[in-house]
MARLORO-5087 format. One record per residue (C-alpha): x, y, z. Coordinates in steps of 0.2 Angstrom, whole numbers, plus 5000, padded with zeros to 4 digits. Layout:
// MARLORO-5087
XYZ ...
END
This chain:
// MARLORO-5087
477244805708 478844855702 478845005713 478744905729 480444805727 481444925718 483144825720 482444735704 483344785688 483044715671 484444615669 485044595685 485444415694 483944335702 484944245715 485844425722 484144515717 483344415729 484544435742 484044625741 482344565749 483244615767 484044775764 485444875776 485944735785 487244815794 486144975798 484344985803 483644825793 482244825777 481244655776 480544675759 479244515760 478744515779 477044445773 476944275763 475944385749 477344495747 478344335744 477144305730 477244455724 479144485722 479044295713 477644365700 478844525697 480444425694 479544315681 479144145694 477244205697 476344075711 474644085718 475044075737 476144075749 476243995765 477144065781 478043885780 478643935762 479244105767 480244035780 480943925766 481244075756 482244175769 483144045773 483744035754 483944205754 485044215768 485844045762 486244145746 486844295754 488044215767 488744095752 488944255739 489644335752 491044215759 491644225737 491544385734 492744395748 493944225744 493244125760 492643945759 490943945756 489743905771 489343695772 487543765779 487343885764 487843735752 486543625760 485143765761 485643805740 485743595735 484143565745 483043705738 483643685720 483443495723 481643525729 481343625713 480343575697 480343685688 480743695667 481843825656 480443855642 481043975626 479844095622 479344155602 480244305607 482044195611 482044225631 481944115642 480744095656 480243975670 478643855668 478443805686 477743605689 476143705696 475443885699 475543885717 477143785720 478443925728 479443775731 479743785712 480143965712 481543945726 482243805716 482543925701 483344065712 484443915719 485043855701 485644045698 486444045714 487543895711 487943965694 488444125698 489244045713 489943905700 490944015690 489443995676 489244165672 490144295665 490544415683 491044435698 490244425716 490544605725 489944665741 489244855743 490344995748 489045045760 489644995776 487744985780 487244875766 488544775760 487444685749 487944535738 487744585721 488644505701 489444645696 489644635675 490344805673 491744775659 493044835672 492244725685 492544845697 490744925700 490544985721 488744985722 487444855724 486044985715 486745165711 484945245715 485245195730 486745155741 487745235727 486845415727 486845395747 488545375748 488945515736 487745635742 488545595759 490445635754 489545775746 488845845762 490345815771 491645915758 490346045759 490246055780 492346065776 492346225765 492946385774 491446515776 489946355777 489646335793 487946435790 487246325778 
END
């Protein structure tokens, strides 16, 4: 499953993470849970598991998402955060039961109210959105330097001054990019 959403990292922030469900937003768009079973499924991977999803809870869910993304954005910039993307984060955490349990191992992880309840799930992702967005955590909110991603994402780089929401991706596309481009510039390459 981990293949199929390849925006998650270990260690990574769920709330932005999630926000990596639609991808190149300013290019030609990437829904990564078009289907209420690929909700479920990006939920099970990020450690939130449920055992169905209804179209009615997806739309939920991209409303958080995009919720998430336009609040994240607006601070990573230094705007006033959305009042539509403060409702859409205090309703879906509000709606949320779910419970921090420790594990034997000392991690945390979610014990949602019950197994099929993705209303839970959202609640958990809104938390660590208001956390982040809270000032919570140790980070900063950044967008991508892809002009056709320009993801949310909690940078915690010690220099705080990371550029790209995943280096496999917009960050190798970008450098293989001025790569090309230095290359096209060099005397004698216009055959290759």
């Amino acid at each position: 499953m981990r293949a199929e959403f390849p925006e998650f990292r270990l260690g990574s922030v769920l709330a932005t993470s999630f926000t990596g469900t639609l991808s190149e937003r300013h290019g030609n768009a990437v829904e990564r849970i078009p289907t209420p079973q690929r909700l479920a499924d990006w939920l099970a991977v990020n450690g939130l598991p449920v055992d169905s999803c209804t179209a009615a809870q997806l739309d939920l869910a991209r409303e958080l998402r995009e919720a998430i993304h336009a609040a994240a954005t607006a601070a990573a910039i230094g705007d006033a955060l959305p009042a539509s993307a403060v409702h859409v984060l205090n309703d879906r955490s509000a709606d949320g039961r779910a419970a921090a349990i420790l594990t034997p191992e000392g991690t945390r992880q979610w014990r949602l109210s019950s197994a099929s309840r993705v209303e839970d799930a959202l609640g958990v992702i809104a938390a660590d959105a208001i956390g982040i967005l809270a000032g919570e955590r140790d980070g900063k909110l950044a967008l991508c330097a892809s002009p056709t991603c320009r993801a949310a994402f909690f940078d915690t780089s010690q220099s705080r001054t990371r550029k790209w929401c995943d280096m496999n991706t917009c960050g190798n596309r970008q450098k293989k990019a001025r790569f090309n481009a230095n290359q096209r510039k060099k005397p004698g390459s216009e055959g290759n």
